[in-house]
N, C-alpha and C positions, 0 to 999 in steps of 0.2 A: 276475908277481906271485906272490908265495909266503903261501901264509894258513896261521895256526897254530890247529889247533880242537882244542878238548878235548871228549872225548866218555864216555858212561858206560850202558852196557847193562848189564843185571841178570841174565838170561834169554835161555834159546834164541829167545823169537820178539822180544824188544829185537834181539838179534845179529843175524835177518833185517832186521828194520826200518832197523836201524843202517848194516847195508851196501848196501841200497838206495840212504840219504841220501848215504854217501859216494862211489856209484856217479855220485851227479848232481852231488855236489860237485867230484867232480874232473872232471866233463866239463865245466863251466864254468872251474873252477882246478887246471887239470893238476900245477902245483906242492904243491897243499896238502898238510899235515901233518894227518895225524890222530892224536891219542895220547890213550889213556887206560885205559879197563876191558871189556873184550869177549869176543867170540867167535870161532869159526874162520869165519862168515860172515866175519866184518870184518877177520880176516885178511888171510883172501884178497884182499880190496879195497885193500890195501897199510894197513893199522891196525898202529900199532904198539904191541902190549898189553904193558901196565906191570902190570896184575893180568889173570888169567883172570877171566870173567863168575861163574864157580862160586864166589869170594870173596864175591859178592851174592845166591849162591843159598839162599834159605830156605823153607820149605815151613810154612809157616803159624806162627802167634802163640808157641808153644811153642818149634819151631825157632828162631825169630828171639832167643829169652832168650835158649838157649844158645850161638847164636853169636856174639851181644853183644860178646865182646871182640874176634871175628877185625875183625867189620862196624866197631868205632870204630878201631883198627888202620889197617882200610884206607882210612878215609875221611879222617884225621888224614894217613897217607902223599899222596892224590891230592889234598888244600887245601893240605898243604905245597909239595907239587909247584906245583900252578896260581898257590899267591901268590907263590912266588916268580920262575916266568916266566907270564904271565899270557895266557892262550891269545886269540887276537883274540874269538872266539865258545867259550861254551861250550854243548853239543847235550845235553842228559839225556833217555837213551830208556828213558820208561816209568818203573818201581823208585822210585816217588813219594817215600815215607819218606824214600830213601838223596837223589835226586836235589834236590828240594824243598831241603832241607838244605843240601846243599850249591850248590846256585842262589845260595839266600839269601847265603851267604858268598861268593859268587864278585860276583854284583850289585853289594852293598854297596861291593867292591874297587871297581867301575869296571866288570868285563867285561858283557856284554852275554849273556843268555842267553836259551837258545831249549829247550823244553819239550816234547817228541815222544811223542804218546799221553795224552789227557788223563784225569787221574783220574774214576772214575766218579760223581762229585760228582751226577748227576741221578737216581743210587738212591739212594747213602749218603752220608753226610757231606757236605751243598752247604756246611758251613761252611770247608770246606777254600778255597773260592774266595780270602779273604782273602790263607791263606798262597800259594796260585797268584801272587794280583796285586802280592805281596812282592815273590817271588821270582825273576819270567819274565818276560824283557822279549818274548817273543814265544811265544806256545802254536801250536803245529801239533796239528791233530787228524783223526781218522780218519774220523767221520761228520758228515754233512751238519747234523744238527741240532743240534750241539756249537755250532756258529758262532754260534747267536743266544744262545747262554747266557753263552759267553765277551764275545763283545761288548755282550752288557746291564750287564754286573759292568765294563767298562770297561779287560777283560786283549786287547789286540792277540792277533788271531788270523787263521790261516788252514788253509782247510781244505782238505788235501792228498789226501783218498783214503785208502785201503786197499790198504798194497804188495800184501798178500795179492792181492787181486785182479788184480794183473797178473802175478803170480808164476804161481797156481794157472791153466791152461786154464780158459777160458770155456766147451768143449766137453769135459769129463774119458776117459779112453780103459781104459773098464771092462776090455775085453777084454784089451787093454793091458799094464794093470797086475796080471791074473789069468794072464799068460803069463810076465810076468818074476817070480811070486813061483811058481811053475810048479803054477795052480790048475786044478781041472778049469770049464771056462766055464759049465757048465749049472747048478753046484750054487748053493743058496740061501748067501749068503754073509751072515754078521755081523760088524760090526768091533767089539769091544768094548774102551770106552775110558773106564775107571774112573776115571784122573787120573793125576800126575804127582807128587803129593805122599802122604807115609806116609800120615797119617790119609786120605786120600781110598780108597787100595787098603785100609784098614783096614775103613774104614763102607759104601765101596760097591762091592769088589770081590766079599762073598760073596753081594749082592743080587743082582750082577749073573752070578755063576756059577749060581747058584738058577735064575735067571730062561732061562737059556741050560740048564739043562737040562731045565726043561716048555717050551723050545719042541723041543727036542729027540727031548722023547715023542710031538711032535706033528711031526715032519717030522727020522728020526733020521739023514739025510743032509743036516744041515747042518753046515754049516764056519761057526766061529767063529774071527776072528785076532785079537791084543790085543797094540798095540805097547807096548813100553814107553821110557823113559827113559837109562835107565842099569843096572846091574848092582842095584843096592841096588832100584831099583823091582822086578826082573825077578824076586830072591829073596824081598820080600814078597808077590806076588801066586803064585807057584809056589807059599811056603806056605799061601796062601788055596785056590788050587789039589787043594790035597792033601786038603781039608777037603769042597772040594765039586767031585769033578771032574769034567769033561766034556768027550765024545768030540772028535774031531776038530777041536781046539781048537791051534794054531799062533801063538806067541808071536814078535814079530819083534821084534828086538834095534834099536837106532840104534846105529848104526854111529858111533866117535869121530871128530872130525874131519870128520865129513858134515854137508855144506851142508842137503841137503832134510832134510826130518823123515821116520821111518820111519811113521809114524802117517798121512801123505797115499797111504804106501803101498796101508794097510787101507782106507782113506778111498775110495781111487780105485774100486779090488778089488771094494767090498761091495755088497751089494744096500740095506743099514740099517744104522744108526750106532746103539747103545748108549750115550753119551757123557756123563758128567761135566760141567755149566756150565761155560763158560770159552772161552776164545778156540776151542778144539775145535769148538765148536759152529757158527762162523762160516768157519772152513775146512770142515765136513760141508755148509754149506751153499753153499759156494764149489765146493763139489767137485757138489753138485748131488743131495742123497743125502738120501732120507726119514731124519728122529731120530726116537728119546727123550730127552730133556735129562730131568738127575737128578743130585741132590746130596741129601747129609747132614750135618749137623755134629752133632757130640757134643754134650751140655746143656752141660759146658762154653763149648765155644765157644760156642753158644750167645749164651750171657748174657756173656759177652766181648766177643759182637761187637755185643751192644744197650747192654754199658756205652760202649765204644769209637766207637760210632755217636752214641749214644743216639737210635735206632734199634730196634724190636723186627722191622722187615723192610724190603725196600727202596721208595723212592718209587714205582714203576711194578710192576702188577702183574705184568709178566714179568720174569723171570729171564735167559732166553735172549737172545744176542744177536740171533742170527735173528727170533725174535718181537717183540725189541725196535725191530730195526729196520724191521720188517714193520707193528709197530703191531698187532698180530695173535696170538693164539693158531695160530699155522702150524702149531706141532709140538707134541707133548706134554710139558710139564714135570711130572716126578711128584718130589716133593720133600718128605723128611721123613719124616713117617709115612704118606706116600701113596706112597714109594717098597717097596713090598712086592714082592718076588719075583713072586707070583702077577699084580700093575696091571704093574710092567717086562714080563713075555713079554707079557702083552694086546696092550700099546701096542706091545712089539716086530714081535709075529707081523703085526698091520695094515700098519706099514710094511712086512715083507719081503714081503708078499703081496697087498697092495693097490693094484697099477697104475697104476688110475684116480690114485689119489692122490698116486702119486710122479710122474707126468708131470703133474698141476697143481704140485706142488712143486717140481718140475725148471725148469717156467716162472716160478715165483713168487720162484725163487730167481735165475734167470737174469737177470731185472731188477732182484733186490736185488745182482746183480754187476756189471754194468751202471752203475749209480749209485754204484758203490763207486771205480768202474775212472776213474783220474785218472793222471794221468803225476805219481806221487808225486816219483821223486827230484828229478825238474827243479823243481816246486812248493816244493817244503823246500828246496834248494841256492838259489834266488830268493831266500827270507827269509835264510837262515843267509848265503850271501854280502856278502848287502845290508848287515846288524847288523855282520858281518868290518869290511867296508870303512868304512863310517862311523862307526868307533873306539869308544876306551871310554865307556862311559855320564856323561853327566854333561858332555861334550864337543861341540859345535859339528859 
């Protein structure tokens, strides 16, 4: 049996997620076809990419105007494509806006679609649910408690796990990973990880070099490492760098073409995590490692994202995934105007130096990985097979 799926990642951790799914798709359906928008994860998995992922790549509300025409361009080329041979199943991982959209026109057609990573409808915007239950003939989601949300709104769902979790060691190999980046084992290690988007190395890259250098005054034999993204992050944060700089501080590039992230590299390495909200924070906790979770947005955005919400902050008072999923204040979220140079070292220096505390976190995290850890690809290739073989929507 030969299955044709259409698939569409936005983002480096869609492209891990992406090639998981078609690691289990093809161990059920050795033949299948995967085509559409990806990464060198899903490359490698035999994906055959008709656009790079970097055509979906936008770094906030600002970016997304200006790249407005490449994004209608490429999403006008991948609907042309689909309607006119129309993929058995089509997979949207994650890149809601783009995917969402294009769901809807694909559904309407007849295909059958399946939704991987669900919007965070339980901070922001739950009226998104409507367009979800337009759009998706099946939602796969990553946490446990996604499943009663989806299923009260009456959108099929199943809940697969966190590839992450089976990807990242349940046991991380500090020593390890401070031999292959060729560290000294004894020093106090920080990873600092401001963000992946301009404005984020903008508003919290010189907070976080501030912060990295009283702790500095306070222990001047620490190593600081800060992965970056790409070439364009590595020269905004260099010029952040220049403004406020600090000793023993080692920038690790990601490598093109590289499957791992170089950022699980510093993740592994460190003794405490610095970290920007965002999925970051759920691999620090995966890897088993004391945070600070910390974001800024300009007043702009701001008030863009309470018109776009309407919304002035999110439904749950945590931010962090970790905490989120914890239920819990675990780690510290300093956020805003609470994000000051002087509260980041505070909350930094406790986690690098706090023991007691990191080996209650090391176990509090250990069971938040634990409950994560599901045999994802096999879980999503059951539904995605399933939709394949019993045809287009609307059909018997």
């Amino acid at each position: 049996m030969s299955v044709h799926i259409g698939m569409v990642a936005g983002e480096p951790s869609g492209d891990l997620l992406a090639a998981r799914v078609i690691q289990g798709v093809t161990a059920r359906v050795p033949q299948c076809q995967c085509q559409g928008i990806g990464g060198p994860a899903m490359r490698e998995q035999g994906f055959e990419v008709w656009r790079s992922m970097d055509a979906l790549t936008v770094f906030g509300y600002v970016d997304a105007l200006k790249s407005l025409p490449r994004l209608v361009h490429t999403y006008l080329d991948v609907k042309r494509r689909w309607m006119g041979e129309p993929p058995a199943v089509f997979v949207g991982i994650d890149a809601p806006d783009f995917n969402l959209r294009l769901e809807r026109q694909l559904r309407q057609a007849g295909v059958p679609t399946v939704h991987f990573v669900g919007p965070s409808i339980w901070a922001w915007r739950y009226e998104r649910i409507n367009k979800i239950r337009a759009a998706v003939s099946h939602m796969l989601v990553l946490f446990p408690f996604e499943e009663a949300i989806y299923r009260k709104e009456g959108v099929p769902v199943t809940y697969v796990g966190h590839p992450l979790a089976q990807i990242i060691p349940m046991r991380p190999d500090r020593a390890g990973a401070r031999r292959q980046l060729g560290l000294d084992p004894s020093v106090k290690l920080l990873a600092l990880m401001p963000g992946s988007r301009a404005s984020e190395i903008k508003l919290l890259a010189p907070r976080f070099l501030q912060a990295a250098q009283i702790l500095q005054r306070q222990d001047p034999n620490l190593h600081v490492l800060v992965p970056v993204v790409n070439a364009a992050r590595r020269a905004e944060f260099e010029a952040q760098l220049r403004h406020y700089p600090v000793a023993n501080l080692r920038i690790l590039d990601q490598v093109p073409q590289a499957v791992r992230p170089v950022a699980w590299d510093a993740m592994e390495a460190a003794d405490a995590v610095l970290v920007a909200s965002g999925t970051a924070t759920l691999e620090a906790a995966l890897f088993k490692r004391p945070m600070v979770i910390s974001y800024v947005l300009s007043p702009a955005m701001r008030r863009l994202m309470a018109w776009k919400s309407g919304q002035e902050k999110p439904s749950l008072p945590w931010v962090g995934l970790p905490n989120i999923l914890l239920n819990d204040f675990a780690v510290p979220e300093l956020l805003q105007d609470e994000a000051t140079p002087e509260k980041l070292a505070e909350a930094s220096w406790q986690a690098l130096t706090d023991t007691e505390c990191a080996d209650m976190l090391a176990r509090r995290f250990t069971q938040l990985h634990e409950a994560l850890w599901r045999d994802t690809p096999a879980l999503a290739a059951e539904v995605i097979v399933e939709l394949a073989a019993h045809g287009r929507e609307g059909k018997a």
